[in-house]
N, C-alpha and C positions, 0 to 999 in steps of 0.2 A: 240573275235577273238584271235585266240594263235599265240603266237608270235615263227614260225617255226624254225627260224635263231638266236635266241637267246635260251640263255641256262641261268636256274636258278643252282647259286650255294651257297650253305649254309651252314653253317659248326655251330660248338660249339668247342670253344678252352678255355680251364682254361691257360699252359703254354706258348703256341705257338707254341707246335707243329703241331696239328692237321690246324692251320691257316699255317703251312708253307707251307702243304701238298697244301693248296688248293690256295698258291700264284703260285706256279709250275703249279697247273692243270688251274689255271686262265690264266698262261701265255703262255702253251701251245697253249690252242686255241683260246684265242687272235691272236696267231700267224696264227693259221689256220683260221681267220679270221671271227670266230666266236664270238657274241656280250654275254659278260660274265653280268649276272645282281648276283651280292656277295651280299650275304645280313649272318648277324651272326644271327642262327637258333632263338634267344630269339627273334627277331624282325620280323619272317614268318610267315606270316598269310596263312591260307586255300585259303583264295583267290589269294596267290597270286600263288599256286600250280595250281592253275585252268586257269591260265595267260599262262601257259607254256608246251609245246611240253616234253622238256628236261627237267630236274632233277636233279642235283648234290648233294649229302649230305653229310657231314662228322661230325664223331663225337670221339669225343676221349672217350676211356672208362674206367669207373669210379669201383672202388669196386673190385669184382665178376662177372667180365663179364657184366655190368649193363649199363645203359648209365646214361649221368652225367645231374643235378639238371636241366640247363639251357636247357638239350633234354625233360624234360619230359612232360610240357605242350603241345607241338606243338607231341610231340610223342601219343598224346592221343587222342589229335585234328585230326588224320592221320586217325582214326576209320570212320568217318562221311565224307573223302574224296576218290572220284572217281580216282583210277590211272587208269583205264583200255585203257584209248588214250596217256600214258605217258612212257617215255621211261628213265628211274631211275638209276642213279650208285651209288653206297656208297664206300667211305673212310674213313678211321680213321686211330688213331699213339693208341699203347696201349703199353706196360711193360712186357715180355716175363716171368717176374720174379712171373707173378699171374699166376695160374690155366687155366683160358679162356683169351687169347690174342686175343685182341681186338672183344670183344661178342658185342660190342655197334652197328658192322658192321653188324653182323649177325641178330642182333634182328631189325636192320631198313630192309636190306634186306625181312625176314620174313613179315614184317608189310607192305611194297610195294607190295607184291605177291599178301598178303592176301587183300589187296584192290586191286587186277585186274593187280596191275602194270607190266611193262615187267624191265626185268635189261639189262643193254646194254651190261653188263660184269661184270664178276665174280668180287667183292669185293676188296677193295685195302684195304691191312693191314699193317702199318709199325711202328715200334719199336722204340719208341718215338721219335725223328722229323729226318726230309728226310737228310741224309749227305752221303756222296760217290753215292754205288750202288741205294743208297734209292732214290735217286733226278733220277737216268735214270731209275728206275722202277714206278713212278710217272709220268714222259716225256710220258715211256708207254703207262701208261694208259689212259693218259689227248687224247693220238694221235689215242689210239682204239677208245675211245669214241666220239673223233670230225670227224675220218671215218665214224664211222656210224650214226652220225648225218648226214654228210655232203651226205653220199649217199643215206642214206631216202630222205633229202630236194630233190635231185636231182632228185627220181623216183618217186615225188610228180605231 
């Protein structure tokens, strides 16, 4: 049974940024009164993607646009699962000072499509961890994506 009213959120953080990102999108919709399950991506299993309606993920990016060590098991494990009834956002913090800023967003984005998934909204990218504008363009996003959680459940 999936659990419609809850939202899976998971992220991979080496400094703390990428977890800052997703203590803001946690406490968004907490506020909007949606039921947050955080779990840190090395600890996600397949099953528990199959647990859930919604989808959070965030990952900080590593290199050359790469995702980092602790994405790459469960990034592999993504090939063998169903998103096609799942509704997926991604975030990440990246370094504007490399080449591809933040590609860890884009290469999960990709990997969600290509298994079916739908994105509820264009990718949140920011420039290593959320401070001023970064924390109300976070607010943002956490508010689009518990909108349309909250109005699918509704026209359920």
């Amino acid at each position: 049974m999936l659990r419609v009213n809850k939202v899976l959120l998971a992220y991979a953080s080496m400094s703390g940024n990428t977890e800052a990102i997703a203590d803001v999108i946690e406490e968004v919709l907490v506020e909007e009164k949606l039921t947050v399950n955080r779990l840190e991506v090395f600890d996600l299993t397949p099953e528990d993607i199959r647990d859930f309606d919604y989808i959070i993920l965030g990952s900080y990016t590593w290199g050359d646009g790469e995702l980092p060590d602790e994405f790459l098991d469960f990034y592999d494990e993504m090939d063998d699962i169903d998103f096609s009834q799942k509704k997926v956002a991604i975030f990440g913090s990246g370094d504007m000072a490399y080449d591809i800023f933040c590609g860890a967003v884009d290469l999960l984005e990709e990997k969600v499509q290509s298994q079916g998934g739908t994105l509820m909204t264009e990718g949140l990218k920011v420039e290593l961890a959320p401070y001023g504008e970064d924390v109300e363009k976070c607010k943002a996003y956490a508010l689009n994506i518990a909108a349309n959680i909250i109005k699918e459940v509704k026209n359920r």
